[in-house]
Jmol script that loads the backbone (N, CA, C; Angstrom):
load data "model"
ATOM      1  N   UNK A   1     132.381  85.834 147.789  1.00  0.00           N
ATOM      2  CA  UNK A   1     132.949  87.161 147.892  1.00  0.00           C
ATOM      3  C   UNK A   1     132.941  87.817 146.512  1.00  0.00           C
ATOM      4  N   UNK A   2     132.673  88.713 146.284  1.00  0.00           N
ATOM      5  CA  UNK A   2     132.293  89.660 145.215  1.00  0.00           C
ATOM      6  C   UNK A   2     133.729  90.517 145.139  1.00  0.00           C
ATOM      7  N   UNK A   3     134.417  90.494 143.322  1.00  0.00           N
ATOM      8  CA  UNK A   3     135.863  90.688 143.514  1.00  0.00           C
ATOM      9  C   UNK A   3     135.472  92.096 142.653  1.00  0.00           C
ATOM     10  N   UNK A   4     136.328  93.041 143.321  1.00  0.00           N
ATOM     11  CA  UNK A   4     136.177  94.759 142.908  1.00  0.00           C
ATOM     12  C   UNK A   4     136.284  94.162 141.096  1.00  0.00           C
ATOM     13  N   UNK A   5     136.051  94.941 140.176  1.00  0.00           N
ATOM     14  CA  UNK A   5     136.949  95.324 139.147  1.00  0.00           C
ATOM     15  C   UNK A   5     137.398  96.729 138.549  1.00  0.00           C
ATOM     16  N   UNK A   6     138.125  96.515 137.852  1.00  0.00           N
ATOM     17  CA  UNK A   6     138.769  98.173 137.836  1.00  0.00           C
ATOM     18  C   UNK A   6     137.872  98.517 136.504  1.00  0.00           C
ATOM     19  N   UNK A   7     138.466  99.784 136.442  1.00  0.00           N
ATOM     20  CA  UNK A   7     137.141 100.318 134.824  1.00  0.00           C
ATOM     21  C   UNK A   7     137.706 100.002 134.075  1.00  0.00           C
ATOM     22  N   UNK A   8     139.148  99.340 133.119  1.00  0.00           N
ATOM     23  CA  UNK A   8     139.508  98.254 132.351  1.00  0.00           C
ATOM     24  C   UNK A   8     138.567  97.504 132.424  1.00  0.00           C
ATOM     25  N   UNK A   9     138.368  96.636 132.485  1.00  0.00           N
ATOM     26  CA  UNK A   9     137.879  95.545 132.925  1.00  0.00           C
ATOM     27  C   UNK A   9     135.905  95.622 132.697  1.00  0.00           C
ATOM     28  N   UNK A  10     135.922  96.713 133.492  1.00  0.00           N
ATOM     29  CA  UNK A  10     134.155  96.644 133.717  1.00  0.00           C
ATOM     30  C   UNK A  10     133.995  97.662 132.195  1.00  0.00           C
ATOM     31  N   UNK A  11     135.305  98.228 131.368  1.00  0.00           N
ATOM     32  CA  UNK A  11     134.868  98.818 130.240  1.00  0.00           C
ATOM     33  C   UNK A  11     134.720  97.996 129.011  1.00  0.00           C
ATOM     34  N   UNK A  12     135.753  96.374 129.170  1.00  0.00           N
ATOM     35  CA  UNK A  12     135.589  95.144 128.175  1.00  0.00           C
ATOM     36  C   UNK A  12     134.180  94.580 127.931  1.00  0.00           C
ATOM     37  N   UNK A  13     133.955  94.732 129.553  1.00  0.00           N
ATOM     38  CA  UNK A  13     132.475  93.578 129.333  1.00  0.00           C
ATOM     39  C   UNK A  13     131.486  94.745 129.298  1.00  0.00           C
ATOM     40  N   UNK A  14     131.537  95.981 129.268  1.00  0.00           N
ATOM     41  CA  UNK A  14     130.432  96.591 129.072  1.00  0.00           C
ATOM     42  C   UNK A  14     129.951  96.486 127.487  1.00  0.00           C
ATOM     43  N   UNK A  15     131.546  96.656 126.478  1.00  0.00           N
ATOM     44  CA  UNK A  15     131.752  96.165 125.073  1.00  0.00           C
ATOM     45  C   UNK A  15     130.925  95.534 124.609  1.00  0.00           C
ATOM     46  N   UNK A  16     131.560  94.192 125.147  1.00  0.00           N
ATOM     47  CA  UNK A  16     131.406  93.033 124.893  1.00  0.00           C
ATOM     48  C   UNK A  16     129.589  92.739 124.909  1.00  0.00           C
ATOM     49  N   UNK A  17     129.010  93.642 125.996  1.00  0.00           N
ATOM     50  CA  UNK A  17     127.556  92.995 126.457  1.00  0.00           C
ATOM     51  C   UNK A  17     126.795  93.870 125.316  1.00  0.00           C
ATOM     52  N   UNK A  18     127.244  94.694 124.695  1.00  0.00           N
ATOM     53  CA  UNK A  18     126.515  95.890 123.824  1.00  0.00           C
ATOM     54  C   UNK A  18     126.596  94.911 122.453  1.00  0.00           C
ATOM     55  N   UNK A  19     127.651  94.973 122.420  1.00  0.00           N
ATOM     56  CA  UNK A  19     128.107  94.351 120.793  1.00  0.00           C
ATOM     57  C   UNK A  19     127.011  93.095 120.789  1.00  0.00           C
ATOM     58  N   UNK A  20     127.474  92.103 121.507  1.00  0.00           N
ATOM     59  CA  UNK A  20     126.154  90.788 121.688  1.00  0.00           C
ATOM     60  C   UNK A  20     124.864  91.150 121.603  1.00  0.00           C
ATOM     61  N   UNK A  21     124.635  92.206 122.283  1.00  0.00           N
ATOM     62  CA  UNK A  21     123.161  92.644 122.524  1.00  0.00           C
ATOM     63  C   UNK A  21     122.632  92.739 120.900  1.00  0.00           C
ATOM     64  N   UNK A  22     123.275  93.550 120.626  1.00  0.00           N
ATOM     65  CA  UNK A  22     123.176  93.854 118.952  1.00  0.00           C
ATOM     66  C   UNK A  22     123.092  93.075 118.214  1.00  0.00           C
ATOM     67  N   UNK A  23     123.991  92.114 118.184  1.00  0.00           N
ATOM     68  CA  UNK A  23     123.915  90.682 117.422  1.00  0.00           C
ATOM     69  C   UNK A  23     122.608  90.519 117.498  1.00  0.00           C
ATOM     70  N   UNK A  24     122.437  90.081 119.134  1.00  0.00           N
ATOM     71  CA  UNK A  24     121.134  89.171 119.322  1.00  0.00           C
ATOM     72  C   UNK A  24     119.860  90.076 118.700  1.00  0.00           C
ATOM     73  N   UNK A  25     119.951  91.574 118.771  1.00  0.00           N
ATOM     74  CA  UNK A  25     118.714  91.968 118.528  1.00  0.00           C
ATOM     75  C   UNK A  25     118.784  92.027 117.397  1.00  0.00           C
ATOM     76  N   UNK A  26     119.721  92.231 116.455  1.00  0.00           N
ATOM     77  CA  UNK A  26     119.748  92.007 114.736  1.00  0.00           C
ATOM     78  C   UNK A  26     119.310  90.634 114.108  1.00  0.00           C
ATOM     79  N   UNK A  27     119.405  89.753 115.025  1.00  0.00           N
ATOM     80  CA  UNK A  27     118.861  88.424 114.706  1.00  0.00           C
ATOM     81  C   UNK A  27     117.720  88.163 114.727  1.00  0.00           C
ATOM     82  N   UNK A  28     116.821  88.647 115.940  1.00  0.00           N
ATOM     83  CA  UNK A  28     115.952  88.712 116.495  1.00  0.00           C
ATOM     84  C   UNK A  28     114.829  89.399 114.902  1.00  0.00           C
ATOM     85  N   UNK A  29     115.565  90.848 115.038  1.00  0.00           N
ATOM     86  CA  UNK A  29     114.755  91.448 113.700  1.00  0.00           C
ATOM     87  C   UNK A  29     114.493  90.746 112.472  1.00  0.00           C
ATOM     88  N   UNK A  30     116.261  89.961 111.869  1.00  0.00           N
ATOM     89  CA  UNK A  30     115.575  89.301 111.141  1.00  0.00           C
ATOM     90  C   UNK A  30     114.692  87.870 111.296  1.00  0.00           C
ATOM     91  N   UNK A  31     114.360  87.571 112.144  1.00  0.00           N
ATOM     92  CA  UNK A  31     113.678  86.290 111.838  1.00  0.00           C
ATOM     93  C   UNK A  31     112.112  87.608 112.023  1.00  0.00           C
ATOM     94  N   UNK A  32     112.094  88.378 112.699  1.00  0.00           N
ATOM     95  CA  UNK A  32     110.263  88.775 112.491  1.00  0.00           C
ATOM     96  C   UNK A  32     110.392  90.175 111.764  1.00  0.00           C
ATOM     97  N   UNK A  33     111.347  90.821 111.172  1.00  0.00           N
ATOM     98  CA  UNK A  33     110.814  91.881 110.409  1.00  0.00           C
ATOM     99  C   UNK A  33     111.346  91.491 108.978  1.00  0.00           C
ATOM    100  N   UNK A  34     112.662  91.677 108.822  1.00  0.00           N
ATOM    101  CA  UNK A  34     113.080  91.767 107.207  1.00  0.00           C
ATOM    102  C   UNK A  34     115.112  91.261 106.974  1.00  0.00           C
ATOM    103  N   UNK A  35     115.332  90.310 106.620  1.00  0.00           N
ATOM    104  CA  UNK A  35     116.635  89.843 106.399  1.00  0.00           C
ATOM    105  C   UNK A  35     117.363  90.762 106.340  1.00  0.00           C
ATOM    106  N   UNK A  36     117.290  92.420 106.076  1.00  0.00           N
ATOM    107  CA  UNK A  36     117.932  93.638 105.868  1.00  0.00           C
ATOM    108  C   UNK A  36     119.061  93.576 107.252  1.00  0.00           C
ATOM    109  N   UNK A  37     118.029  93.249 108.129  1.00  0.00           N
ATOM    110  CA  UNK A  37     118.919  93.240 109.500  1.00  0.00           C
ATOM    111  C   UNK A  37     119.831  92.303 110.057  1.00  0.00           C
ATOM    112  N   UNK A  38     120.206  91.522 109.578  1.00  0.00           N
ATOM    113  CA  UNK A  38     121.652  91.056 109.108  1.00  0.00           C
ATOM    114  C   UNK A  38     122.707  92.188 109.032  1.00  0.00           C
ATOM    115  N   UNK A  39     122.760  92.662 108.268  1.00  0.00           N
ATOM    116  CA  UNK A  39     123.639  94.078 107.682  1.00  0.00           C
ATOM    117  C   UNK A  39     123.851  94.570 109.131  1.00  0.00           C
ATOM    118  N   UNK A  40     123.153  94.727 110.358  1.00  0.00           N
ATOM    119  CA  UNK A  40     123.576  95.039 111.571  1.00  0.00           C
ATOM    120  C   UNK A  40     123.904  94.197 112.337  1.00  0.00           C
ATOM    121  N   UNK A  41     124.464  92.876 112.024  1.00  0.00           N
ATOM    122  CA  UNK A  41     124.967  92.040 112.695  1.00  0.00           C
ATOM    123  C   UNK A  41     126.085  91.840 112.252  1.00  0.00           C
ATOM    124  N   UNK A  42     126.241  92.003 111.091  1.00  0.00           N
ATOM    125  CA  UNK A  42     127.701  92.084 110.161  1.00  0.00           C
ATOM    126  C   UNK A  42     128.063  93.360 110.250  1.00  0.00           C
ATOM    127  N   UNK A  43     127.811  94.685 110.396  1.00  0.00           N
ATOM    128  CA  UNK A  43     128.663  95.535 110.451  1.00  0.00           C
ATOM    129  C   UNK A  43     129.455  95.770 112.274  1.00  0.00           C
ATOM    130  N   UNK A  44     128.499  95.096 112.883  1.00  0.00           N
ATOM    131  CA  UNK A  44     128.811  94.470 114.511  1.00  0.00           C
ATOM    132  C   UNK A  44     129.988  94.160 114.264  1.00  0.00           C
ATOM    133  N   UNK A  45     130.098  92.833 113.726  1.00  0.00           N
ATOM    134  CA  UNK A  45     130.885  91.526 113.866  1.00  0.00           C
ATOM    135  C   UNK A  45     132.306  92.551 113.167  1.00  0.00           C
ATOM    136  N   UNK A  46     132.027  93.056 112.019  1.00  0.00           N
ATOM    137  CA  UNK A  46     133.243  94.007 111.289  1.00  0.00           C
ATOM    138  C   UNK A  46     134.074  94.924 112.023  1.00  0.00           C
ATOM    139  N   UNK A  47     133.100  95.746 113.071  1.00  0.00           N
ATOM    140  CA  UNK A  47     133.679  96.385 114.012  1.00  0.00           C
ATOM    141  C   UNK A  47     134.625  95.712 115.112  1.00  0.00           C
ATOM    142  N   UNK A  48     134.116  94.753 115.443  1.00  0.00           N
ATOM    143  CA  UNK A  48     134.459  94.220 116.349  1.00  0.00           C
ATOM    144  C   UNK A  48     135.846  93.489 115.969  1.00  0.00           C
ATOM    145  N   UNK A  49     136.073  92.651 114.555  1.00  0.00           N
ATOM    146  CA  UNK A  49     137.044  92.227 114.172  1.00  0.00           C
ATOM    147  C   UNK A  49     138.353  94.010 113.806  1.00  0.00           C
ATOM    148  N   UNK A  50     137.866  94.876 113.276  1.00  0.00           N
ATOM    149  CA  UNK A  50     138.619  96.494 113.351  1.00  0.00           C
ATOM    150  C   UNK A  50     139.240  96.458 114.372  1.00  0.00           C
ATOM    151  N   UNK A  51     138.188  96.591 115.309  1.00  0.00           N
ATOM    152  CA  UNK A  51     138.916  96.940 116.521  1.00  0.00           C
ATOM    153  C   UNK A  51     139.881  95.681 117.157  1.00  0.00           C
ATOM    154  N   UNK A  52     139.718  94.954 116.809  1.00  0.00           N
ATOM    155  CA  UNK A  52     140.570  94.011 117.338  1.00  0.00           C
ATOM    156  C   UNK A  52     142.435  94.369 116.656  1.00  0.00           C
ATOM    157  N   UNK A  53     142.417  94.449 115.515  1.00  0.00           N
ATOM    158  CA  UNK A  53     143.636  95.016 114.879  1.00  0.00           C
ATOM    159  C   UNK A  53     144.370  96.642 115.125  1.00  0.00           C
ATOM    160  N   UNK A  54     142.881  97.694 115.077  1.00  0.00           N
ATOM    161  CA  UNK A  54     143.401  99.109 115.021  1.00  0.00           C
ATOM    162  C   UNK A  54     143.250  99.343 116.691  1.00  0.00           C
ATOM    163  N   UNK A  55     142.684  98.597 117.253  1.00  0.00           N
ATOM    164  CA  UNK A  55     142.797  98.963 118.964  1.00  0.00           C
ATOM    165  C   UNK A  55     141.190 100.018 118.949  1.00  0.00           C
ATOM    166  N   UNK A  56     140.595 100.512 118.262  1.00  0.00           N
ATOM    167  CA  UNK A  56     139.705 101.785 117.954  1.00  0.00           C
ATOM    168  C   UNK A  56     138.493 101.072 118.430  1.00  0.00           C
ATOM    169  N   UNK A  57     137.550 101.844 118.877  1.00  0.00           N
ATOM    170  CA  UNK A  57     136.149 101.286 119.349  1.00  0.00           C
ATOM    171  C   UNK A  57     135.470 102.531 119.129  1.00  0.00           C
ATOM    172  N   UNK A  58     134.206 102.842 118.772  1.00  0.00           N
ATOM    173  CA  UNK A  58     133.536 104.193 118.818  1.00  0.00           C
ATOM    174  C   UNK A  58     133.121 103.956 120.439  1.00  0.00           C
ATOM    175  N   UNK A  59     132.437 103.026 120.521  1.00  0.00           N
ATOM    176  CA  UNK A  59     131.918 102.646 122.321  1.00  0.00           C
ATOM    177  C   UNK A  59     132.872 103.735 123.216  1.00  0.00           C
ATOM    178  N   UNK A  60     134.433 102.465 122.692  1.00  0.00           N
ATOM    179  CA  UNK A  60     135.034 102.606 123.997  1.00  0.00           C
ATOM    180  C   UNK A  60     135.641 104.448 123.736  1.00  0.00           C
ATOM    181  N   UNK A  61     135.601 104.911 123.132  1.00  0.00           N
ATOM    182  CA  UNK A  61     135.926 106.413 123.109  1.00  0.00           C
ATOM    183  C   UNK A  61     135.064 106.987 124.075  1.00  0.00           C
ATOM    184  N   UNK A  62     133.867 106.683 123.958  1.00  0.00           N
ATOM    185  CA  UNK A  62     131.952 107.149 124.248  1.00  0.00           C
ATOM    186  C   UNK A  62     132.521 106.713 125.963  1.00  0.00           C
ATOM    187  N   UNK A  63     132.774 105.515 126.376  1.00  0.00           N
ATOM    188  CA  UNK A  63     133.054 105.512 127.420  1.00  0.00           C
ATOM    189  C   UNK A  63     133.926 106.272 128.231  1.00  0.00           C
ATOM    190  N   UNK A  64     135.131 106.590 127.526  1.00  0.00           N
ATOM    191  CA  UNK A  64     136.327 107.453 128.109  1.00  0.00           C
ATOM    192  C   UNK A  64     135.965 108.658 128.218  1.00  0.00           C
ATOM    193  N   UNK A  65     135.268 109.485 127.200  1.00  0.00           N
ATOM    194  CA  UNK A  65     134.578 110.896 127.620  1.00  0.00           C
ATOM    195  C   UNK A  65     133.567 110.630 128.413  1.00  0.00           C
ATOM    196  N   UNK A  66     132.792 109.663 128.654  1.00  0.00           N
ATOM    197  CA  UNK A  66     131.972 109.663 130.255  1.00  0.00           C
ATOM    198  C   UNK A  66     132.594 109.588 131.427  1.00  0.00           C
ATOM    199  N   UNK A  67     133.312 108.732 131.765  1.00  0.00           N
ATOM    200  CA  UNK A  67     134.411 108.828 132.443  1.00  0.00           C
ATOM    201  C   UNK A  67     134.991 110.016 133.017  1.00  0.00           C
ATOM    202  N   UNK A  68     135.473 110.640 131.519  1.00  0.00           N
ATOM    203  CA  UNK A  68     136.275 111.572 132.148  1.00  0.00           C
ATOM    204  C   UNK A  68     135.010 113.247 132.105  1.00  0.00           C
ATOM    205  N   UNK A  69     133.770 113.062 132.064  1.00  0.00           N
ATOM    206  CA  UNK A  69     132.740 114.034 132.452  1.00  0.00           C
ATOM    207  C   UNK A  69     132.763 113.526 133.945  1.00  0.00           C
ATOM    208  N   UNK A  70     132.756 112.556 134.410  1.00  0.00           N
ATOM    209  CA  UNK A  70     132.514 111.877 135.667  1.00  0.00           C
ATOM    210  C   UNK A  70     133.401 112.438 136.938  1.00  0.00           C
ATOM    211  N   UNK A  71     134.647 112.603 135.830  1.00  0.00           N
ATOM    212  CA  UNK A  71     135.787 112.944 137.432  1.00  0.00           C
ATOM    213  C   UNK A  71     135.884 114.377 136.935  1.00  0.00           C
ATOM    214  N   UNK A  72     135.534 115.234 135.726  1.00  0.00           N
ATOM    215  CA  UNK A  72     135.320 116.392 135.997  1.00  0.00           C
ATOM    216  C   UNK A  72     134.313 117.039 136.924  1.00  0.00           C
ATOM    217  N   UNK A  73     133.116 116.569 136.981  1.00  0.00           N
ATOM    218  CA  UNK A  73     131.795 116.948 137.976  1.00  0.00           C
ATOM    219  C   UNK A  73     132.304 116.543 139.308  1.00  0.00           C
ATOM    220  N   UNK A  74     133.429 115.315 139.495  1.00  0.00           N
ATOM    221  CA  UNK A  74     132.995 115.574 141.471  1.00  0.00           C
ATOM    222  C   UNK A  74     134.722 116.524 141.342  1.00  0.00           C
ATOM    223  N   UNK A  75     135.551 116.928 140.434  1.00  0.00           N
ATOM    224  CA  UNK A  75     136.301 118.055 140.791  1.00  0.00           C
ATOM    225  C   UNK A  75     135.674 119.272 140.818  1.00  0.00           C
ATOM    226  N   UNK A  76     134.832 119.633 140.395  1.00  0.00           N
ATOM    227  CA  UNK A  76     134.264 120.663 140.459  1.00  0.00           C
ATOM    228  C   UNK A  76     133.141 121.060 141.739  1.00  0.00           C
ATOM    229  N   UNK A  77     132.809 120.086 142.372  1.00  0.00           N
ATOM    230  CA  UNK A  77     131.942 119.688 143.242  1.00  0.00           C
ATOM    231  C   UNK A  77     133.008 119.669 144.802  1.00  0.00           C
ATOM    232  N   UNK A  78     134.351 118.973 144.434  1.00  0.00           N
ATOM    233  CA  UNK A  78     135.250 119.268 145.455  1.00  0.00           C
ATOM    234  C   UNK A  78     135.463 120.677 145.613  1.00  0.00           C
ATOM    235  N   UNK A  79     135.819 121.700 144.636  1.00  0.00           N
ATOM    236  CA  UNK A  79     136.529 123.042 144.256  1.00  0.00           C
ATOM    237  C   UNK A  79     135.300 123.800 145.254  1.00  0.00           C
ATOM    238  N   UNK A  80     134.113 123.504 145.661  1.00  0.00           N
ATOM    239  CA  UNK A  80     132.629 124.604 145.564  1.00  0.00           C
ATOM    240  C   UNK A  80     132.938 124.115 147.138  1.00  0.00           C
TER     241      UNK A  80
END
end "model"
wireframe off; spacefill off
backbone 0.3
color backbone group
């Protein structure tokens, strides 16, 4: 059985799957382009430790104004 989740929830692991992604592709770069790209795995990892203290995410902001474009368009779509 496949369990709902709420947008808490599906907004952590959306985080979570971006931030990794990044890691992995900053890693990725440096082993075939240039060690520079490190510096985007560490400013990852920096963010990620920030936000853990100040609560702040640029993501999760990015998410909340989609969101809330989301339930503005079907109010407006109800209103017509």
């Amino acid at each position: 059985m496949i369990k709902k989740t709420n947008y808490y929830s599906m907004k952590e692991r959306i985080i979570r799957g971006v931030a990794g992604s990044m890691i992995l592709i900053s890693v990725i770069l440096t082993l075939l382009v240039s060690t520079y790209w490190l510096i985007l795995a560490a400013l990852v990892g920096l963010n990620l430790l920030q936000s853990s203290f100040t609560r702040f995410c640029p993501l999760e902001c990015a998410l909340d104004k989609q969101e809330a474009k989301k339930k503005e368009n079907k109010l407006y779509r109800t209103m017509d």
